[in-house]
C-alpha positions as CSV (number, residue, x, y, z in Angstrom):
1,X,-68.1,-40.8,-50.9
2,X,-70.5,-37.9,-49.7
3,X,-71.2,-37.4,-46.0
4,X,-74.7,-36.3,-44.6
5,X,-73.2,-32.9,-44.1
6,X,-72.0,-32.4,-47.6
7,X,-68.4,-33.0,-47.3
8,X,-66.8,-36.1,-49.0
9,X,-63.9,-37.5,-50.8
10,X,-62.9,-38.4,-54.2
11,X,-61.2,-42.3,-54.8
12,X,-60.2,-43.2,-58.2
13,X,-61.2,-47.2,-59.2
14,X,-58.7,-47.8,-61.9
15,X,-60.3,-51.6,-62.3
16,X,-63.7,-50.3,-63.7
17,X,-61.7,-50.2,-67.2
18,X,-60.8,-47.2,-69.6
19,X,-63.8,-46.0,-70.8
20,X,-65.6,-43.3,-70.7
21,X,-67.8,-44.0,-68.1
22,X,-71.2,-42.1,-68.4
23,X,-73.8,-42.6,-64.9
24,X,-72.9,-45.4,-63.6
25,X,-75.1,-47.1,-61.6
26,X,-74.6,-49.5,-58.5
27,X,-77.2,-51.7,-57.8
28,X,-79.1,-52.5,-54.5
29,X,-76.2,-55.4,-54.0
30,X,-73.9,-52.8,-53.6
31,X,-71.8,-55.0,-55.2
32,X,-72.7,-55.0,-59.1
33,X,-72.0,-51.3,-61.0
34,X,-73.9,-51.0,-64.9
35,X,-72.0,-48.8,-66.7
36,X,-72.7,-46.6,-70.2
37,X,-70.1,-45.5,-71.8
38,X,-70.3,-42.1,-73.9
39,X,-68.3,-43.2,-76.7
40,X,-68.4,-43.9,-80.3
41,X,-68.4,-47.7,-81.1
42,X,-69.1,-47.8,-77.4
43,X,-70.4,-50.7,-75.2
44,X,-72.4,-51.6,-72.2
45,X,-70.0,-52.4,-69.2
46,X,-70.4,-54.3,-65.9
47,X,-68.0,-54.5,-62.8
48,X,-69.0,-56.7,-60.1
49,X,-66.8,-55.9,-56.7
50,X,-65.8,-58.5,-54.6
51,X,-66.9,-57.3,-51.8
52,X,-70.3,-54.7,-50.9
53,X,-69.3,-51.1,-50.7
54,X,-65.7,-51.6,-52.1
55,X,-64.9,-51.0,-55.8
56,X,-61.2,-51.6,-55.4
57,X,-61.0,-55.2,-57.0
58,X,-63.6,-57.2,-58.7
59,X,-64.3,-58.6,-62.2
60,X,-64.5,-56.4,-65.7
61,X,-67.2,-57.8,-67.9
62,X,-69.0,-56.2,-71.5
63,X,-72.0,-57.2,-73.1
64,X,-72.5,-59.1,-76.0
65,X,-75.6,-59.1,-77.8
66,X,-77.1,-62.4,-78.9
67,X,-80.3,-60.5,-80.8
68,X,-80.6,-57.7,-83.5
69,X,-81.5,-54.4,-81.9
70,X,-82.2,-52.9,-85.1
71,X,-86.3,-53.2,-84.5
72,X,-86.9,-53.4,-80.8
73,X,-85.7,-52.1,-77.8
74,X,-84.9,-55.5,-75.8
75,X,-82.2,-58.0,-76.9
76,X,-81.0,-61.4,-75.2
77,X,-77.5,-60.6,-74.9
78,X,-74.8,-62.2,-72.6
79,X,-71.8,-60.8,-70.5
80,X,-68.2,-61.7,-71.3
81,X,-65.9,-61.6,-68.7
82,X,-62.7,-59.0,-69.8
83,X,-60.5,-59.7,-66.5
84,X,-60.5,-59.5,-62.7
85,X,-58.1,-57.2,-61.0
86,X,-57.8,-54.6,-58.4
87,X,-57.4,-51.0,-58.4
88,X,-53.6,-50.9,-57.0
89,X,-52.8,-53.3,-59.8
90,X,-54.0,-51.5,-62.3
91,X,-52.9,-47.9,-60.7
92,X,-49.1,-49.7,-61.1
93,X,-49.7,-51.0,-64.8
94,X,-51.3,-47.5,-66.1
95,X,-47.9,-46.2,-64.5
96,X,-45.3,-48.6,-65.6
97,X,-46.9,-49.8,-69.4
98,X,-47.1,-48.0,-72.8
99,X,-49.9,-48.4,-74.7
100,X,-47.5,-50.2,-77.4
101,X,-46.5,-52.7,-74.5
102,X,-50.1,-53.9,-74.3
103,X,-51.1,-54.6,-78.2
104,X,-49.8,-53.7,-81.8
105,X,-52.6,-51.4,-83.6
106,X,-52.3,-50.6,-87.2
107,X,-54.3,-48.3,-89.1
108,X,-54.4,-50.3,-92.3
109,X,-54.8,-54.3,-92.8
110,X,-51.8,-55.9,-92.4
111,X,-52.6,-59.1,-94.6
112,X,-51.3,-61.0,-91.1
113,X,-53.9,-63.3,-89.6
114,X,-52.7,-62.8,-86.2
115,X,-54.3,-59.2,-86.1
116,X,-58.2,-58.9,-85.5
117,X,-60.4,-56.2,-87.4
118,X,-61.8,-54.2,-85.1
119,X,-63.9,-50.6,-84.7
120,X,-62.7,-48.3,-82.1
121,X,-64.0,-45.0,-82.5
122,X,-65.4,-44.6,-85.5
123,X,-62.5,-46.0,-87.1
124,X,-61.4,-49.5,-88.9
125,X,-58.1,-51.0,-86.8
126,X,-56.5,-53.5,-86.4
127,X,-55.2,-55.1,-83.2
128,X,-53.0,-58.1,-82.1
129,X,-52.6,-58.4,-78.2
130,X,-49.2,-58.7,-76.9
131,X,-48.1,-62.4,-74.8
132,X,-48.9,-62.1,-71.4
133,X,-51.0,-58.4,-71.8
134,X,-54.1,-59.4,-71.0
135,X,-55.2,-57.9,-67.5
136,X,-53.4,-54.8,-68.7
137,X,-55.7,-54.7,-72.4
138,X,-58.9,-55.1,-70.4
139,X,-58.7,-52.3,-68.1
140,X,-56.4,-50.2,-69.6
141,X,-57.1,-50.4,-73.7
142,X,-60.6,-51.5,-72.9
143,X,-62.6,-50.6,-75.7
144,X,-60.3,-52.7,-77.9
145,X,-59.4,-55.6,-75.9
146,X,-63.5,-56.0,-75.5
147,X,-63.7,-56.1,-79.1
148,X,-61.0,-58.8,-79.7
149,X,-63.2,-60.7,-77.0
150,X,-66.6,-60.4,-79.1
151,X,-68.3,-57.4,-77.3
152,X,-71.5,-55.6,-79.4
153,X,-69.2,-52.5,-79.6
154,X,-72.2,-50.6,-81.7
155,X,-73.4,-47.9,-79.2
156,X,-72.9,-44.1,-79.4
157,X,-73.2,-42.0,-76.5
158,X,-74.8,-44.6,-73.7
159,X,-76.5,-41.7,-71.6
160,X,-77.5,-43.4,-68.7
161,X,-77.9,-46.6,-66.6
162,X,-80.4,-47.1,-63.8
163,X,-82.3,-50.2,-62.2
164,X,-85.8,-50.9,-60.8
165,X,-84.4,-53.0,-58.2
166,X,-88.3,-54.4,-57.2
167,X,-88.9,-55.9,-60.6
168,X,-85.0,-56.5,-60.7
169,X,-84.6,-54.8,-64.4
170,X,-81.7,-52.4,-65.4
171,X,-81.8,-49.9,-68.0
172,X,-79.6,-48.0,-70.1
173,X,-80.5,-45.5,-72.6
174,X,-78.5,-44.5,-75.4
175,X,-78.2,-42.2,-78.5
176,X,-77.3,-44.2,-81.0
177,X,-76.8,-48.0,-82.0
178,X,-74.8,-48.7,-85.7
C-alpha cells in the first residue's frame, strides 16, 4: 500500500500461489488480479479476492488454452480453478509442510500410472499428488499442481499484464510460447 505522501507498507499474499509473479495487474473490480509469471514452462494466472481491496483469501485459477497459439496472437482458452484459500492458511502450510509432504516428484518415468508427466522448468518430471495435499499443491507447488490439473504451461517469461477496462480486454505479453 502506498500513501499520497510516499510512505507505505509491504503485506505478503501467500494465496496468489508460488510463482514467479511478473506485473500483476488488478483490475477496475478491485477484486480480480491477472498475473504473468516469469518462468520457463510458465502460465497465465488469475486470483479473484473475495472481497474489493483485500487479497488475503480468494480463489487460485490458471489458464488453459482451448486454441493453438502457434499462428495468432488470440486464443479461446478457459480458466481452471487450482483452489480457494486465504493467506494465514497458506502462511501456516509454507511453515509446517515439506515440499515431499505435498507430492512425490521423480526425475525419470516411473512405469507407475499413478504419476502424471509433466514440464516444470524446462524439464520432463513426473508427479503424483499426495491424499489430502491439494490446497497445499496449488499455492505452494503451483507450477506443478496446475499442470496435473491441465493448465497450457507453454510460456516463457510472461512480461506483463494490463487491461483496458472500457472495452473490458486484458492483456499479457510474453517472450516466448513452446
Amino acid at each position: 500500500l502506498v500513501n499520497p505522501d510516499g510512505t507505505g507498507t509491504v503485506k505478503k499474499h501467500y494465496c496468489l500461489g508460488r510463482i514467479s509473479h511478473e506485473l500483476i495487474h488488478v483490475m477496475p473490480d478491485n477484486r480480480t488480479a491477472l498475473m504473468g509469471d516469469d518462468y520457463t514452462n510458465g502460465g497465465l494466472f488469475m486470483f479473484v479476492a473475495d472481497k474489493g481491496k483485500d487479497l488475503s483469501a480468494g480463489t487460485l485459477y490458471v489458464a488453459h488454452y482451448t486454441e493453438s497459439l502457434t499462428d495468432i496472437s488470440t486464443a479461446k482458452m478457459e480458466w481452471i480453478n487450482l483452489g480457494h484459500a486465504t493467506s494465514a492458511e497458506i502462511e501456516t502450510l509454507a511453515n509446517s509442510t515439506k515440499p515431499t509432504d505435498i507430492m512425490d516428484v521423480k526425475a525419470t518415468d516411473p512405469a507407475d500410472a499413478s504419476y502424471k508427466k509433466v514440464v516444470s522448468n524446462g524439464k520432463t518430471e513426473w508427479i503424483k499428488l499426495n491424499p489430502g495435499m491439494e490446497k497445499a499443491a496449488a499455492f505452494l507447488e503451483t507450477h506443478r499442481y496446475a499442470a496435473l490439473k491441465g493448465a497450457s504451461l507453454g510460456f516463457t517469461k510472461m512480461e506483463g499484464t494490463t487491461v483496458n477496462a472500457k472495452d473490458k480486454i486484458a492483456y499479457s505479453a510474453l517472450q516466448n510460447v513452446q
